[in-house]
C-alpha positions, 0 to 999 in steps of 0.5 A: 562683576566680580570684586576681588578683595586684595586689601590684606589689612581690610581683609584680615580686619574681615576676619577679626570681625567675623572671629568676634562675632562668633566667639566673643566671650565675658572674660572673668577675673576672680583671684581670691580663695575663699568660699565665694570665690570658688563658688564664683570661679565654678559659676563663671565655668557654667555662665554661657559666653564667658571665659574664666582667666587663670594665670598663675602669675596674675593674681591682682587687678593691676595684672589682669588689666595688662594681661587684656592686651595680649596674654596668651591665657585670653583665648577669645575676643573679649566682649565684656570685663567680669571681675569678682570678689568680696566688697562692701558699701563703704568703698572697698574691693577685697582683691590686691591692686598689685602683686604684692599689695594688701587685698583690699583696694581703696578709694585713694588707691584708685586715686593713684591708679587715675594718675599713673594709669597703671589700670587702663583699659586698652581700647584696641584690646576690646576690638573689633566689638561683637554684633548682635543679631540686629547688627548692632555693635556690643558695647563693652562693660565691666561687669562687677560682682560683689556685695553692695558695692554699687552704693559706693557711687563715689568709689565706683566712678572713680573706678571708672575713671582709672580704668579709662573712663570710657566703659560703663561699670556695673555693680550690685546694690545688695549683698551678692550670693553665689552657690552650688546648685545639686538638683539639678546640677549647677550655680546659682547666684541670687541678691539678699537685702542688707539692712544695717544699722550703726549705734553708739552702743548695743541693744538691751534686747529683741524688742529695742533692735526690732523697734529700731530697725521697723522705724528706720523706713527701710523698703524693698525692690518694689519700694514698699516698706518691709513688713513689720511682722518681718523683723520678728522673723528676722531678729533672733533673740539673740542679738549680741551674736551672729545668728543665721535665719533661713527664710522660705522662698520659691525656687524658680529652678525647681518650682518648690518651696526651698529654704535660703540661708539669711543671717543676722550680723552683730559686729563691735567695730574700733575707729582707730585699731591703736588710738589717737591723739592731738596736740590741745594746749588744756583741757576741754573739761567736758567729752562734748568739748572734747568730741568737738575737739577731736571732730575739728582735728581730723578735719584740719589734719585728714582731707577725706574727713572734710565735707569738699572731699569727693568721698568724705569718710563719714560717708563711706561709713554710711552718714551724711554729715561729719556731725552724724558720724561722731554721734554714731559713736561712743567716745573716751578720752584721757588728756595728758597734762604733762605733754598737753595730748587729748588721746581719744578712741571711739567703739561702736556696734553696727547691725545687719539684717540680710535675707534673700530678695524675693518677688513681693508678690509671689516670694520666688526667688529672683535668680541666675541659675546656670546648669552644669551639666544637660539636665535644668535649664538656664535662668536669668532673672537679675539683669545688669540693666535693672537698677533695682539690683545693679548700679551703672556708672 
């Protein structure tokens, strides 16, 4: 007996299918300009599986979500989401929302995003789904690359909500590196530790920064504490300057001994870039009262600064209590007595420590490397799945 297919409709569902199992590709977005954006843009050409999207009009997020649904620069089904650009814990990816918005997307421009839908992902623009060679449907993704984003939980299913809260999001816990690789010719893109301290005010020198960081209980992927011997290493005797501090490592790629860039960074951060000020009738007398003051007045005026707030601010900036958060800085004030303000400011000194992740047992580097070219082979060491380096949302 033979069956003749006469359904159009089911037959060109046959056809979309056999397409996407064949070609379905990671299409990628990485609008910025600097360094690491172009070193993203060349890794995303050597990744296999993957379709770099450039359009000369689609430079912001917003865009390239509508553009999923039918540009004609996506030429490939679409098996997973890969955007890319600089990021960093306390919420924030460092692209536009919109054509012409800020580079930078905040917690409350998701916020928005949830509510006008201007992000959502449209599910007919991910079907049919590839298989794999089980047979088995490829669930899609939205593959996140940038540093430490993925300890920004909050931001991070908020992220996931906006783009239709159906598609799981999967981010670094760890600073993201990305290079070009020469011998042999390709891209590399690895994860460095980013321990960081925030102090009120500097260290006095080597020894005190050294003594603060080994106490803080910092570990690495394997949960073990960072050796103290390593701080040495790390921290350079100057500590009121950026300083990098190569390590040596393990190249999987060439299995040699390779060193790897690490960096020291020293930042002087301003709560408010102009200041702030608060109606008090007097004088608190004292700058505890005062901090107190201030403290009460951003709770009551600012709802990201209360405790029921879904991603208070004092934890964007890395503490669990509000409390936490003003002692983490040092506070001067000057009360107008004529006009009855309290104006106030706050500076502060955060530290990072960034260095190359490493097997703990065998210092080799852990890795993706994707050759450019026929010589080298690929590597794949750093799996979305591994929680030790991704976060899923």
């Amino acid at each position: 007996m033979v069956i003749v297919a006469d359904n159009p409709a089911a037959a060109a569902m046959m056809e979309l299918q056999r397409e996407a199992d064949r070609n379905a590709r990671d299409i990628a977005f990485v609008p910025g300009n600097t360094p690491y954006e172009q070193n993203m843009r060349g890794l995303m050409v050597d990744r296999p599986d993957t379709a770099l999207f450039q359009h000369p009009q689609v430079n912001a997020l917003r865009e390239f979500i509508g553009a999923l649904s039918g540009s004609a620069a996506i030429l490939q089904p679409i098996r997973s989401i890969l955007i890319s650009s600089h990021a960093n814990p306390e919420g924030l990816l460092y692209m536009p929302l919109s054509t012409y918005a800020v580079a930078h997307i905040t917690y409350e421009d998701l916020e928005a995003a949830v509510r006008n839908g201007s992000l959502r992902i449209s599910q007919q623009a991910l079907e049919p789904r590839p298989h794999d060679r089980g047979g088995q449907p490829i669930p899609a993704r939205v593959l996140i690359r940038g540093c430490r984003i993925g300890n920004a939980t909050v931001y991070m299913r908020k992220l996931k909500e906006a783009f239709g809260n159906q598609i799981p999001v999967i981010a670094p816990k760890h600073f993201h590196v990305v290079a070009r690789q020469t011998r042999p010719l390709g891209h590399v893109e690895y994860m460095a530790y980013g321990f960081s301290l925030a102090r009120p005010v500097a260290f006095r020198n080597q020894a005190e920064a050294i003594a603060a960081f080994a106490a803080a209980g910092f570990s690495r992927i394997d949960g073990a504490p960072v050796p103290p011997s390593a701080w040495g290493r790390w921290i350079p005797r100057n500590i009121a300057a950026n300083n990098l501090t190569s390590a040596s490592v393990i190249s999987p790629i060439t299995n040699a001994r390779d060193s790897v860039p690490g960096e020291f960074r020293v930042r002087q951060r301003t709560f408010l870039a102009n200041g702030g000020s608060m109606a008090l009738a007097t004088d608190p007398g004292s700058d505890t009262a005062r901090k107190h003051a201030v403290r009460d007045d951003l709770v009551a005026q600012f709802p990201r600064y209360r405790s029921t707030h879904d991603f208070p601010e004092y934890v964007r900036y890395g503490h669990a209590s509000m409390d936490e958060f003003m002692d983490s800085w040092t506070w001067r004030f000057r009360y107008d007595a004529a006009r009855h303000l309290l104006h106030y400011n706050a500076t502060r000194v955060e530290y990072v420590v960034i260095q190359a992740i490493t097997d703990p047992a065998s210092n080799r580097l852990l890795l993706n490397f994707y050759p450019s070219g026929s010589t080298g082979s690929r590597i794949v060491q750093l799996d979305e799945a591994d929680v030790r380096f991704f976060q899923t949302v």
